[in-house]
C-alpha positions as CSV (number, residue, x, y, z in Angstrom):
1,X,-60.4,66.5,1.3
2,X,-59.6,66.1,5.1
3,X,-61.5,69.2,7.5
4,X,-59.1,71.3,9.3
5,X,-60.1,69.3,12.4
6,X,-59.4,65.9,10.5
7,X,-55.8,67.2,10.0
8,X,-55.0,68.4,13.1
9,X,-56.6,65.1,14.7
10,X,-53.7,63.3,12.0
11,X,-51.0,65.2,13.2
12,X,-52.0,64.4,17.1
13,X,-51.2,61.1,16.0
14,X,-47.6,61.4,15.8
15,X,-47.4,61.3,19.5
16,X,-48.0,58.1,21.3
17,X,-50.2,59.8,24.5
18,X,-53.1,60.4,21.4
19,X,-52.5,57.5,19.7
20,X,-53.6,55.8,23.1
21,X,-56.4,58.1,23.8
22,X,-58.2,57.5,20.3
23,X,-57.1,54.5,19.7
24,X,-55.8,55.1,16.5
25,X,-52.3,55.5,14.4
26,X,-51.0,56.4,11.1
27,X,-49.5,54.4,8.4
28,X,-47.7,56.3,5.7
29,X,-46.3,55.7,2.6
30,X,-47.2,53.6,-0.7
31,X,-46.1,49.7,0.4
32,X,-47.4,50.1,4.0
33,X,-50.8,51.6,3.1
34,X,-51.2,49.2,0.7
35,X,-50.2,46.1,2.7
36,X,-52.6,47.9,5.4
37,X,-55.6,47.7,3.4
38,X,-55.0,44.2,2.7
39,X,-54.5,43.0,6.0
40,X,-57.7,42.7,7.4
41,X,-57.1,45.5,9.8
42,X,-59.8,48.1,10.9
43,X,-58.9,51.0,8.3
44,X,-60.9,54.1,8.7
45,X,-59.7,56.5,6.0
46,X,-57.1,56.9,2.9
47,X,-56.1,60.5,1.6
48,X,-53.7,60.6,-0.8
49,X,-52.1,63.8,-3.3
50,X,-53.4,64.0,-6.7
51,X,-49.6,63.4,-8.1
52,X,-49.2,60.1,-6.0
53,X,-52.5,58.9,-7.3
54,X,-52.1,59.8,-11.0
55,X,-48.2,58.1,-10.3
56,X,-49.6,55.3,-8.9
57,X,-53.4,54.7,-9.8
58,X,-54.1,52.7,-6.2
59,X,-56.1,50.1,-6.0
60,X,-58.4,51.5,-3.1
61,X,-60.8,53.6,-1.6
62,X,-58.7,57.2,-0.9
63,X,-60.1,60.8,-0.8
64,X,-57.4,63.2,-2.6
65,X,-55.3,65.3,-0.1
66,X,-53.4,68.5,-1.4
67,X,-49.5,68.5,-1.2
68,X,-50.2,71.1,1.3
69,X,-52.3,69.2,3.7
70,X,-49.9,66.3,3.1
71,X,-46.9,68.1,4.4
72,X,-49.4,69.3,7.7
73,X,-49.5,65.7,8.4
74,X,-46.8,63.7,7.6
75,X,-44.2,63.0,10.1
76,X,-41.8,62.8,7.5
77,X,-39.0,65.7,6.4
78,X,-40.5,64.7,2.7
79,X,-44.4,63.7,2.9
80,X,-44.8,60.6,1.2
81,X,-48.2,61.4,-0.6
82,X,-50.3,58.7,1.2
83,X,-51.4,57.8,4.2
84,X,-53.6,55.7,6.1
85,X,-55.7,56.2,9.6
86,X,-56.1,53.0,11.5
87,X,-57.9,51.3,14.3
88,X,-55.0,50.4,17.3
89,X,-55.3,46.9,17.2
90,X,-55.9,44.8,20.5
91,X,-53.5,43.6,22.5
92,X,-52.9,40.1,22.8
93,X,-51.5,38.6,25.8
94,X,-47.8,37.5,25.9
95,X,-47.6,34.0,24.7
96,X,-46.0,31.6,27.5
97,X,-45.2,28.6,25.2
98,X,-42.5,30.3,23.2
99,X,-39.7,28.5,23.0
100,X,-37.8,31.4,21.8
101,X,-38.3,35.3,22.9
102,X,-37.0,38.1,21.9
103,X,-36.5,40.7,24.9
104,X,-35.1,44.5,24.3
105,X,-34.2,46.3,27.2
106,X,-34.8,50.2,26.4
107,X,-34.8,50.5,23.2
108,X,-35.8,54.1,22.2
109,X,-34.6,54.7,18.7
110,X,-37.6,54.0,16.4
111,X,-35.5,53.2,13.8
112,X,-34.1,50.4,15.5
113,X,-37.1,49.2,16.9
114,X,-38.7,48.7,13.6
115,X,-35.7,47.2,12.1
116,X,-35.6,44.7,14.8
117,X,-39.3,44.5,14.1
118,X,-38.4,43.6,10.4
119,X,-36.2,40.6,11.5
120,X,-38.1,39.1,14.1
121,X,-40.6,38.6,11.0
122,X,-37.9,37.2,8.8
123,X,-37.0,34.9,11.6
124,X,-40.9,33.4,12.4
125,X,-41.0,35.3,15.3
126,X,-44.3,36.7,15.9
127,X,-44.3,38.3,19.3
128,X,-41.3,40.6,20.5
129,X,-41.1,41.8,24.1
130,X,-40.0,45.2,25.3
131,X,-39.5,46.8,28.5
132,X,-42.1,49.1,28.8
133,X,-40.2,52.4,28.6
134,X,-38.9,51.2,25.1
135,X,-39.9,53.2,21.9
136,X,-43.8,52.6,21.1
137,X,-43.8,50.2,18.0
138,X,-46.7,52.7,16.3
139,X,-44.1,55.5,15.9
140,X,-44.6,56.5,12.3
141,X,-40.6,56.1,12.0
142,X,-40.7,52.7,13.4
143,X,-43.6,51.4,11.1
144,X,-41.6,52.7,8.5
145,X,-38.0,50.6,8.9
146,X,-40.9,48.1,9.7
147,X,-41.8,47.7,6.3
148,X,-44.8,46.2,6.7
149,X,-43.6,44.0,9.5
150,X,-45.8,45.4,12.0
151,X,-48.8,44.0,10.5
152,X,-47.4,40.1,11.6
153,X,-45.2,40.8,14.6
154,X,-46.8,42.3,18.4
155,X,-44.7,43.7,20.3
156,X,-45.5,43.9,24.3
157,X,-44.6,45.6,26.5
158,X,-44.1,44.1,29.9
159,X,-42.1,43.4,33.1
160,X,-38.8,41.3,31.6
161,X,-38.7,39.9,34.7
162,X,-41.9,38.0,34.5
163,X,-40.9,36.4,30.8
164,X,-37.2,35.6,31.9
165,X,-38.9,33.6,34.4
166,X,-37.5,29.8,34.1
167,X,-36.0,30.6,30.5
168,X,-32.3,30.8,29.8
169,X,-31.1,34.5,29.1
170,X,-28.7,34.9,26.5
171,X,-27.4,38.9,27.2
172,X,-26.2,41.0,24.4
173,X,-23.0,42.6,25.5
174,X,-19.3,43.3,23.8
175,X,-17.6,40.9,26.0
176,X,-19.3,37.3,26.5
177,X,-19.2,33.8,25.3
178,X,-18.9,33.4,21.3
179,X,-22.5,33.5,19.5
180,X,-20.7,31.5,16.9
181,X,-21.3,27.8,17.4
182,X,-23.8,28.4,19.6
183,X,-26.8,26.1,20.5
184,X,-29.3,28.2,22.4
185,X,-31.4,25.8,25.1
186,X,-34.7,24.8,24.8
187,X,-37.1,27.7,26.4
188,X,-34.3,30.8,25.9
189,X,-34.6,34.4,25.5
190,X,-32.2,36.5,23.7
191,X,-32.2,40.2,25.3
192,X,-30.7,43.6,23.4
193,X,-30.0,46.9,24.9
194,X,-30.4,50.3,23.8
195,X,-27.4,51.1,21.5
196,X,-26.1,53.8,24.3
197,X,-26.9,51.8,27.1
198,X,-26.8,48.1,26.3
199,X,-28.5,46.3,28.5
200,X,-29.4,48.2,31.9
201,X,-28.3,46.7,35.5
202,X,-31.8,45.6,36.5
203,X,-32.4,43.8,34.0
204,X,-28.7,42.6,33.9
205,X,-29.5,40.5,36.4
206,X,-31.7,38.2,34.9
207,X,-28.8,37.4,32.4
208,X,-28.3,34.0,32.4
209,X,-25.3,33.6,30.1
210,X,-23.6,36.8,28.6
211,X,-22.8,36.5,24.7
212,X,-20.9,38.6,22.1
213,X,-20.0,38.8,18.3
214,X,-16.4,38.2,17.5
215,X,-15.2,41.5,15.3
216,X,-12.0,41.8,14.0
217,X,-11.5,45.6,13.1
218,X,-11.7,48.7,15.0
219,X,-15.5,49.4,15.5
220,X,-16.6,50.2,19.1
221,X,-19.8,48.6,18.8
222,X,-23.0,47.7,16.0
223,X,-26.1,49.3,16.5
224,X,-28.9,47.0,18.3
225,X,-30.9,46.6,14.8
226,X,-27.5,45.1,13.0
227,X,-26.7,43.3,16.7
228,X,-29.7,41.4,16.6
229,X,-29.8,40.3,13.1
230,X,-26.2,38.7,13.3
231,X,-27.2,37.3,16.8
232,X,-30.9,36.1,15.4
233,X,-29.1,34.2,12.8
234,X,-26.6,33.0,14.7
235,X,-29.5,31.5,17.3
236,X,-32.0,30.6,14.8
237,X,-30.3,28.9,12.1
């Protein structure tokens, strides 16, 4: 069973200032702990409650949690029953030669970021780049809309300025050319702003051709998780 230290070190982990300073993050939940374990990833320690292991009967290493403990941990309304404590991994440099990038602009819902996450695996992309005030991508409510994602797509954070460099910049917005049709240019990047904001004036300016989704009923606007997927297909197909 975890020490009273051990669980008060787990629940640190929900917030992103002790994730950095140990180096370290939760993974919760029965398909991303197990895809975890598998991954090759520096895993430190399972617990999991004697119901989910009787339920389930995992197929690794845990030590048994009580429900209690469990609910002292989980960032979850409902605890899950499993969870995972993991090595941060190391940051890998953005990669230059993409000829397609995905840019978001202040993105601070994490259950957006980890949808969008989810897509830019379904769509080959294996980097995504975010402003650096965006939601941290080791949220425990982003790895979970991740589904498992986060264990094949990086997300950096870094100046959008720098990446926009010499790329066309196709801008998210509710007025702009047709996504339908479109052939996005060799060496693009598709940006998406924060569902209240949309995409901020600074980095506005390095929009190169302003885009939109043609809708035909009475919605304001899609959330930047369902904007990108309709845009990413439209882009990538």
């Amino acid at each position: 069973m975890p020490s009273i230290a051990q669980i008060k070190h787990i629940a640190s982990l929900r917030l992103p200032k002790f994730r950095q300073k140990y180096g370290q993050f939760m993974v919760e939940g029965r398909k991303a702990v197990e895809e975890v374990f598998h991954s090759g990833w520096s895993v430190e320690a399972i617990w999991a409650t004697t119901a989910f292991a009787e339920r389930y009967t995992p197929a690794y290493p845990f030590e048994i949690m009580t429900e209690e403990e469990n609910k002292k941990c989980t960032a979850f309304d409902t605890a899950p029953g499993v969870m995972a404590l993991v090595q941060l991994p190391k940051n890998k440099p953005f990669d230059v030669d993409m000829p397609f990038v995905l840019a978001l602009d202040g993105i601070n819902d994490p259950g957006n970021m980890g949808t969008i996450i989810r897509l830019a695996d379904w769509f080959g992309l294996s980097q995504i780049v975010a402003s650096p005030d965006s939601v941290d991508a080791f949220n425990p409510k982003c790895l979970a809309a991740t589904m498992g994602s986060f264990l094949r797509v990086q997300v950096v954070y870094a100046d959008l300025q720098s990446v926009a460099k010499d790329r066309t910049v196709y801008g998210a917005y509710l007025q702009g050319e047709t996504v339908h049709g479109l052939q996005p240019a060799p060496n693009s990047m598709l940006m998406i702003g924060s569902e209240s904001h949309g995409i901020r004036e600074s980095a506005a300016a390095l929009v190169t051709h302003p885009i939109t989704i043609p809708g035909k009923g009475k919605a304001e606007s899609l959330n930047a998780g369902m904007a990108t997927a309709i845009l990413l297909d439209n882009l990538l197909r």
